[in-house]
N, C-alpha and C positions, 0 to 999 in steps of 0.2 A: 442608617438602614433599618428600615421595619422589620422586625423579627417577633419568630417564633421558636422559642425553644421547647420539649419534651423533655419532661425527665422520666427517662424506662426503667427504672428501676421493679420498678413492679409489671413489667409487661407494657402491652397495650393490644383494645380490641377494637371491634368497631363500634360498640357503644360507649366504650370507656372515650373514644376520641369526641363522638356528640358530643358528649356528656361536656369533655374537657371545651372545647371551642363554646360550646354554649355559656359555660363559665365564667371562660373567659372572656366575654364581653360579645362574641358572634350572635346577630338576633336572630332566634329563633322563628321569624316569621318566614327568613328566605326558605323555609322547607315546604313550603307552602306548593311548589310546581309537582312533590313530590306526591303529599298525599292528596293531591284532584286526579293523579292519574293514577295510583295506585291504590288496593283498598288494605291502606296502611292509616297508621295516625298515630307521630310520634307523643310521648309523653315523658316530660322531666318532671326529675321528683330531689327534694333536697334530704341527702341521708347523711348519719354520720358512719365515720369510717376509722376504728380508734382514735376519734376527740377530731378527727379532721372532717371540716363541714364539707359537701362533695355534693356533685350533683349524677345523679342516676338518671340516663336514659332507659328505659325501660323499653323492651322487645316491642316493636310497634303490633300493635293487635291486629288484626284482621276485622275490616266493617263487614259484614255481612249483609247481603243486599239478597232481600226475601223477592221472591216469583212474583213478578209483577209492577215493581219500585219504580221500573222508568216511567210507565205510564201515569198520564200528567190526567189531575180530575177524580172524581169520587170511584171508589173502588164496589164494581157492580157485587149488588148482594146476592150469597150464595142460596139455592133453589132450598126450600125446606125439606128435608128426610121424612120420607112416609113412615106412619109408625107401622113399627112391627106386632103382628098379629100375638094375640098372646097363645101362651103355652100350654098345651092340658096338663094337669097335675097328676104326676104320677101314684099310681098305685104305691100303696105302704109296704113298705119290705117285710119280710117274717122276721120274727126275732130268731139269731140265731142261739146255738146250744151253747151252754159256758163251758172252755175251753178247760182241758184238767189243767193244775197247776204243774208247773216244771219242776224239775230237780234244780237246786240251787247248785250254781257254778262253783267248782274252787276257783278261790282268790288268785288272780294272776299275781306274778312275778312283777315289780314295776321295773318298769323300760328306762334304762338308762338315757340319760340327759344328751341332745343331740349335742356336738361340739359349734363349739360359735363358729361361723365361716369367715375368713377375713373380706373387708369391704371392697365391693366391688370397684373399679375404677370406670370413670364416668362415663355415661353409653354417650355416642354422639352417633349423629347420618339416623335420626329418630324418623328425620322430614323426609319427605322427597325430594329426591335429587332432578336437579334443571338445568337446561341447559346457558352453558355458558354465557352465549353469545343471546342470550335473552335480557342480560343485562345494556347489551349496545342498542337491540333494537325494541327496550321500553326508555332507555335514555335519549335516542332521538325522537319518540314520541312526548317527550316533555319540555313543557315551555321552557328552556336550558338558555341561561349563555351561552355565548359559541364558546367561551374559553372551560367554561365550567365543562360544560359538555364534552368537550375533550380531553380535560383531566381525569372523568369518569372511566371513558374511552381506555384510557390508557392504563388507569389502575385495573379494569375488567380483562385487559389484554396482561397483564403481569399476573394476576390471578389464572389464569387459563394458559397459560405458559406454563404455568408451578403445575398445573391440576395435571395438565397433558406429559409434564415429563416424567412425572411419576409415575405416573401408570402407562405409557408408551404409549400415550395414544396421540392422535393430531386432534388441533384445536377444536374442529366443528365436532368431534365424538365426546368432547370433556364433561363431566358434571362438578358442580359443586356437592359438597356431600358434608357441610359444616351446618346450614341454611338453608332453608327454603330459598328461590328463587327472591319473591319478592322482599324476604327479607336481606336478603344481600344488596341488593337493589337500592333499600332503604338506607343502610347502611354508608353506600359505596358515594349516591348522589348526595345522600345529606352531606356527608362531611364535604365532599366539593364545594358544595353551598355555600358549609360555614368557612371554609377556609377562602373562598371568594370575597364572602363579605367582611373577613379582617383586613381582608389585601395588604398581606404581608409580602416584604421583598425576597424574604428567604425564611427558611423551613430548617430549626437545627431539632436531631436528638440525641443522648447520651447513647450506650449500649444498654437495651434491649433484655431485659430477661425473659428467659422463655419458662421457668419455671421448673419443675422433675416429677419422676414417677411415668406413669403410664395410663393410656388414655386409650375407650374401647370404639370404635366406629366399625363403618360396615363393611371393613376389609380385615376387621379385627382388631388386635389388641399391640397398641405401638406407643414406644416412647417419647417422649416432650424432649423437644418440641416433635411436633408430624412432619412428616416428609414434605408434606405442600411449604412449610415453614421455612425449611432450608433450603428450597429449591427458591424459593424469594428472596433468603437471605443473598446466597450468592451473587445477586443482581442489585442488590441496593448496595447503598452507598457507607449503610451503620452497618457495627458490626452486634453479634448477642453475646450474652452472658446467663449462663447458666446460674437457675436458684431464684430468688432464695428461698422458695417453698415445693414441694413437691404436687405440684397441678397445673395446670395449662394455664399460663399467664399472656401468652401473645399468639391469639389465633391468625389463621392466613387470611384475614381478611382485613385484619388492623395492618400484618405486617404486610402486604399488597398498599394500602392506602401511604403510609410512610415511606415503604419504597419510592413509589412516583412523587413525594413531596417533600421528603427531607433528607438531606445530608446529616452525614455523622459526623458529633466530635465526642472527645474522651471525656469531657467536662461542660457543665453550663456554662456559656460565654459572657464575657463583661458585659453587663445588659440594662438600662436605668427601666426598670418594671414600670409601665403605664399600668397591665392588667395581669390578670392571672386567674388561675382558675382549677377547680380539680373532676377529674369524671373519675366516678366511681365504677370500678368492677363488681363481678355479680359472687364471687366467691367474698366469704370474708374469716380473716385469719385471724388468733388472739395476740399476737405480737406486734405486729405490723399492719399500717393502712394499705389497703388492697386500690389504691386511685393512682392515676394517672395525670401528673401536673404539667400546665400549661404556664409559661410565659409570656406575657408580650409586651417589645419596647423598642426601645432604640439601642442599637450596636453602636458606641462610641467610634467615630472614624480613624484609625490609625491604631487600636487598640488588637492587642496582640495575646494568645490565650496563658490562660496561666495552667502550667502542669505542675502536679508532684512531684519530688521527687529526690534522691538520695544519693550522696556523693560519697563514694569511698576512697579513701589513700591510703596507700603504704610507698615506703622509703626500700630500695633494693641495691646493697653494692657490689655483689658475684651476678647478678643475671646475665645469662648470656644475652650476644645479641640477636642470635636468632628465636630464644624467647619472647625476648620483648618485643619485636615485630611479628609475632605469632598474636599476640594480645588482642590487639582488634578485634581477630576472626573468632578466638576458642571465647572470651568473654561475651562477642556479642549471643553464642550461641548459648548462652543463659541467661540471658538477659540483660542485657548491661547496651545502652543510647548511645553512648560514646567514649572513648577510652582517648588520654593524654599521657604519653611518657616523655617527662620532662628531666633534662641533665638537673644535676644536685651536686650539693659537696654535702658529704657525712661526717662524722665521727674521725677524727684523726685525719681532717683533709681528705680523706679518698673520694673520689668520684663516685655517683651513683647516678640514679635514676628517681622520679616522684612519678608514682605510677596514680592518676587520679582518673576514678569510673562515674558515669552518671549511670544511673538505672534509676526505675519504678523501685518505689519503696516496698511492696510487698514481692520484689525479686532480691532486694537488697542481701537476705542471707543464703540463697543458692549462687548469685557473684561472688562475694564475698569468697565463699567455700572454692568456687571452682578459682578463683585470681590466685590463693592460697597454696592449690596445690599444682597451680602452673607455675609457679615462680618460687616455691619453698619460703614465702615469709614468715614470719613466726607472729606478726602481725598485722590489723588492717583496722583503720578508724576511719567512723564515719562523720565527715564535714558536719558544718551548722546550716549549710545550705539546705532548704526546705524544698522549695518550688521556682521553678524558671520559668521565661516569656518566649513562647513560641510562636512562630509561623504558623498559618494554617497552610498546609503541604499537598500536593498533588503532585501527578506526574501527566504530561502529556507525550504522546507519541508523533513526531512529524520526520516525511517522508524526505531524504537527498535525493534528487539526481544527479548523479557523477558519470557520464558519457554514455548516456543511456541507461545505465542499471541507476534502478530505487531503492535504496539504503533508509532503515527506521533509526531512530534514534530517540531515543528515550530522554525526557527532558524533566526534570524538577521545577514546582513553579510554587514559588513562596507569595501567600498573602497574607492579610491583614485579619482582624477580625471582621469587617466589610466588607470583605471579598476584593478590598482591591490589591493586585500586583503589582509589589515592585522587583520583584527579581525571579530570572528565570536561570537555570545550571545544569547543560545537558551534563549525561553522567559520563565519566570519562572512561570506566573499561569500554562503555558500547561503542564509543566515539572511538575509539582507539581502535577496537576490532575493525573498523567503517572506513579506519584508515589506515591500514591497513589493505586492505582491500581492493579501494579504489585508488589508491598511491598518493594522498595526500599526504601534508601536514596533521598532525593531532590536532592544532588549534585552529586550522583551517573547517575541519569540521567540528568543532566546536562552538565556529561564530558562526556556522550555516545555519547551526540545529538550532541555537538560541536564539537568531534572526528568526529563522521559521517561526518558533515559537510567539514570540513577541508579535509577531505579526498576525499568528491566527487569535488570538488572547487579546488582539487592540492596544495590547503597551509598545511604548518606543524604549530600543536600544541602540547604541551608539554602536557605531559601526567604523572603519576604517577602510577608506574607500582605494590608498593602495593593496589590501589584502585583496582586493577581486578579480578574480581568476579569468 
């Protein structure tokens, strides 16, 4: 499977993304429907970015078309200016009388030194603000793919959903207020372009940093990420991460574009790199490269993600048992993937317990602490196990009918790292409430939801045709 991975670490905009597609191997000529109809015209430029070579899309300029341009043929010549009459010379002025001399001033006081102000934070909404839906209809005025064209479509309608909820307003009242009109525009269509012309089958990216501090526009002075930011995040599929500079790393018009085109995962996927590529942002930091990297290749089929991660144990022979069936719930609430309490023999034959936690290694010492003081160990080691192979994980929702009433049921669906499916797991408290309910078996609706499932998904489950009811 063709892919395209993102690494967010450092954000992403909408020219950090040209930038990165262009790099990455996208030719640059399909922009071409963009600037005939707009008076835009993109420009790349190759910069470094601390030691990393990067490509900069720069702010497309504005052509300017002087009084007159269309017309085709020699440009008539303008009438000659009659000269102007000359002036009579004025009369000589008197000299005047020399002024007394003044009393010398006492010496002022010198004025103490103004105090340095702290630096502003960045103005933005400089431009004029446009309206929204001017993005849909200069997109249908452009020689567009149909498919292209409605990815635009779609990413201008996630953008003006964030704009409108923010400020309470409905769609046709929204302005953009990051960009001029046509440069959103520029923006929004290019990168459809470029991600048309890689024709990739799937779209991944890491989490997203949006960067920190505070940022000035024309509603005033508001913290990173902006409200348009979150109001997109909610709706896409990545999640953000805060840092690691304090400045606007992911505006609403990058994070609108990857909404509508990529899915999140936690890490870059198994991937044999054909190309690659980096768009550079316009801020630049002395620590860290301020780009935006690109991937593209092929996803090995069957391949499964690798995560971090950190194993703890400790040995318990007084736990109670209601304890240790507590474990699940108070560990997961700090973190901690999955918990196993396994019988054991200890010290002098007694019976016990091997209490072993997965977590995130950067959660590993607040588990640790809370495991600790849920069970009184005196101690807890952590395994040699590093990183595990996971599913990519979803959940879909599919509807019962049981004698008329529609019952949801919530279903897990495990794939691959190519998105294919082989196993679906409705979750069993919902199932259970459902039946409950509707007076079934547990497992009766269990094979309904994972039938459904499978069925809406195009995978086949085996099924057991005396269960049907």
């Amino acid at each position: 499977m063709r892919t395209i991975a993102f690494d967010g670490r450092m954000g992403a905009s909408g020219d950090m993304l040209l930038g990165a597609l262009v790099a990455a191997g996208a030719d640059r000529g399909v922009l071409a429907p963009v600037e005939d109809a707009l008076p835009v015209r993109y420009e790349f430029e190759s910069v470094d970015r601390n030691g990393i070579a990067s490509t900069r899309a720069r702010p497309p300029p504005r052509r300017r078309r002087r009084r007159g341009s269309r017309r085709r043929g020699p440009r008539p010549q303008s009438r000659p200016r009659p000269q102007s009459r000359p002036r009579p010379q004025s009369r000589p002025r008197p000299q005047s009388r020399p002024r007394p001399q003044s009393r010398p001033r006492p010496q002022s006081r010198p004025r103490p030194q103004p105090r340095p102000r702290p630096p502003r934070p960045r103005r933005r909404g400089t431009r004029p603000a446009a309206d929204v839906r001017r993005g849909g209809r200069v997109g249908r005025g452009m020689a567009l793919p149909a498919g292209v064209r409605e990815d635009a479509l779609a990413v201008f309608e996630v953008l003006g959903e964030a704009e409108s909820s923010v400020h309470g307003s409905d769609l046709d009242a929204t302005h953009f207020h990051e960009v001029g009109a046509d440069d959103a525009v520029a923006d929004v269509v290019g990168a459809c372009l470029l991600f048309d012309d890689l024709d990739a089958d799937r779209v991944v990216t890491t989490p997203l940093a949006t960067g920190g501090g505070e940022v000035e526009f024309s509603h005033g002075v508001y913290p990173v990420p902006v409200p348009a930011v979150v109001e997109i995040a909610e709706r896409a599929d990545w999640s953000l991460r805060g840092g690691p500079v304090d400045a606007e790393l992911l505006t609403p018009t990058g994070a609108a574009i990857l909404a509508h085109y990529a899915a999140g995962v936690e890490r870059l996927p198994s991937l044999r790199v054909e190309q690659s590529g980096y768009g550079a942002g316009g801020w630049t930091f002395p620590d860290r490269p301020n780009v935006l990297r690109a991937l593209v290749g092929e996803v090995e089929r069957g391949g499964l993600v690798r995560d971090d991660v950190a194993v703890l144990e400790t040995t318990l022979d007084d736990a109670a048992p209601e304890v240790l069936g507590g474990l699940q719930e108070t560990l997961a609430d700090a973190g901690a993937r999955d918990v196993s309490v396994l019988p054991a023999t200890m010290k002098k034959s007694r019976p016990g317990h091997l209490v072993k936690v997965i977590c995130k290694p950067e959660d590993a010492d607040r588990v640790a602490r809370r495991l600790a003081v849920e069970t009184g160990t005196l101690g807890i080691r952590e395994g040699g196990a590093s990183h595990r192979w996971i599913a990519e994980r979803s959940f879909e929702t599919v509807e019962l009918a049981v004698d008329g009433e529609t019952y949801e049921v919530p279903v897990k669906v495990a794939g691959d790292g190519d998105g294919t499916v082989y196993d679906v797991s409705a979750e069993y408290d919902d199932a259970a409430a459902v039946a409950r309910a509707a007076g079934l078996p547990v497992r009766e609706v269990l094979r309904r939801a994972e039938a459904a499932a499978s069925d809406l998904l195009g995978v086949g489950v085996a099924t057991d045709p005396d269960d049907e009811r």
